[in-house]
ROZA-449452 format. One record per residue: residue in three letters; x, y, z of N, C-alpha, C in turn. Coordinates in steps of 0.2 Angstrom, whole numbers, plus 5000, padded with zeros to 4 digits. Layout:
alaXYZXYZXYZ
...
***
This chain:
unk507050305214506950305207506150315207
unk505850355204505350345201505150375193
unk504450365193503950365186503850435187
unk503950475181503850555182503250545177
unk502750575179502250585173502150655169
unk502150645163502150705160501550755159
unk501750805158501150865155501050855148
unk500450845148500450865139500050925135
unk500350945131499951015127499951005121
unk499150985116499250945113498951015108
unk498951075112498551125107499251185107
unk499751165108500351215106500351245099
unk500251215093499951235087499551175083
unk499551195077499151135073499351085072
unk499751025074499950975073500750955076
unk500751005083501050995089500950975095
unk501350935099501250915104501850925109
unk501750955114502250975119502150915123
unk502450875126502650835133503350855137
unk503150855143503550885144503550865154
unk504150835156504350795160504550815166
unk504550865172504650915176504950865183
unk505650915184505950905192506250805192
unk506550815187506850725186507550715190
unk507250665196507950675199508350615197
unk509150585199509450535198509050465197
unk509050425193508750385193508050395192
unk507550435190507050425187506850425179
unk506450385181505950375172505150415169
unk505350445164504850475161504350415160
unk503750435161503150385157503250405151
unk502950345148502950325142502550385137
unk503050405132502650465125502550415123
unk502050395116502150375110501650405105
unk502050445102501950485095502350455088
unk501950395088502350355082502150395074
unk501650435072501250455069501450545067
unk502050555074502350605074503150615068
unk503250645064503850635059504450655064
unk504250725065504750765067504950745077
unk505450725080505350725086506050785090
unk505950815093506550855096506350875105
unk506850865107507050885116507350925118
unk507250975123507750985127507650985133
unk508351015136508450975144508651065148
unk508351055151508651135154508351105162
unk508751155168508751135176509551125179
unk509451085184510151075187510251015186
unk510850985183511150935183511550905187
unk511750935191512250905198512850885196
unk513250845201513650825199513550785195
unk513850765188513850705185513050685182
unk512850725182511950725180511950705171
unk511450675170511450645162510850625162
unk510450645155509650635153510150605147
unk509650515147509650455141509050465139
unk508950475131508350475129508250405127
unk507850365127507750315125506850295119
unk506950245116506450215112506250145113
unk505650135109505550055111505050045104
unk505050005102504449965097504149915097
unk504349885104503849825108503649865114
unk502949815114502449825121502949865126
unk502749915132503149935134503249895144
unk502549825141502549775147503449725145
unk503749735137504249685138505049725142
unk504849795141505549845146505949815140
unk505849825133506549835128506749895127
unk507149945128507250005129507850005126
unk508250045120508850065117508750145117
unk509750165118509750225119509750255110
unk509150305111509150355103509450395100
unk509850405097510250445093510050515090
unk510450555090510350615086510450595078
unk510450665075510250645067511150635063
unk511650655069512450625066512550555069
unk512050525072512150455075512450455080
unk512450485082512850495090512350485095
unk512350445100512050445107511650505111
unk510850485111510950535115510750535121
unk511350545123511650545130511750615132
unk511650675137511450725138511550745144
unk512150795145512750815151512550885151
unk512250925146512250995147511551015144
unk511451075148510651095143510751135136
unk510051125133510051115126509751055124
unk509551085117509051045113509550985108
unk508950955105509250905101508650855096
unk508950845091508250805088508350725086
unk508050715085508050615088507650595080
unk508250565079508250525072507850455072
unk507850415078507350355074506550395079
unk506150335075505650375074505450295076
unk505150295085505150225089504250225090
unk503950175091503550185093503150215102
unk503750205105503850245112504550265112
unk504450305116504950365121504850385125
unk505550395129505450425139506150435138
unk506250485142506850515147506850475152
unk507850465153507750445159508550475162
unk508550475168509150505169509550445174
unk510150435171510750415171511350425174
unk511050495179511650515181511650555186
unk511950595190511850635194511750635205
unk511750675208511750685213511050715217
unk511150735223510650755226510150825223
unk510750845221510350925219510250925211
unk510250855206510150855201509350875201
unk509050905197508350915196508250945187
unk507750885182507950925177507250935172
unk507250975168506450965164506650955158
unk506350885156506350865147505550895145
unk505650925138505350955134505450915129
unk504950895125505050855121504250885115
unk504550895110504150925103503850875097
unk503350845096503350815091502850835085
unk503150855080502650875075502350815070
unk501750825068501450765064501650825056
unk501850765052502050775043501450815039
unk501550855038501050895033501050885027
***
């Protein structure tokens, strides 16, 4: 398990921010996003998933020294919990976020992208 640190591109257009989380094997965690200031938040997940491979998007709204972490939902309130690539948009709107994966085997390797736009 480890801490994947992100890329960030914070000049993708005028009031977007790409991060984005490269080569995540079973059992790793993104560092910490926080774009609380961001309205809009959307992900996706493309690479190999392996056997049984799954990207848990997760939030928090305590310090990220207390490890309060819940899994965050799409906009039909569903879990998002993530077995296939493809995007998705994230309805709460937490003060941190990170990828973590959840699942998978040796040849799992995956990249989150994650897009967040501030409100015009």
């Amino acid at each position: 398990m480890a801490t994947i640190l992100p890329v960030i591109d914070q000049l993708v257009a005028p009031g977007i921010v790409r991060t984005v989380w490269s080569n995540m094997a079973n059992g790793d965690i993104g560092a910490i996003s926080d774009y609380p200031g961001f309205a809009d938040r959307n992900f996706q997940v493309s690479g190999t998933f392996g056997a049984g491979g799954e990207v848990t998007m997760q939030g928090s709204n305590e310090p990220p020294a207390n490890d309060k972490w819940f899994t965050l939902s799409n906009m039909a309130d569903s879990a998002l919990v993530v077995t296939t690539a493809g995007g998705k948009m994230i309805q709460e709107n937490t003060l941190y976020i990170r990828p973590k994966i959840t699942g998978g085997d040796g040849t799992t390797s995956l990249t989150i992208t994650l897009i967040a736009r501030k409100p015009r």
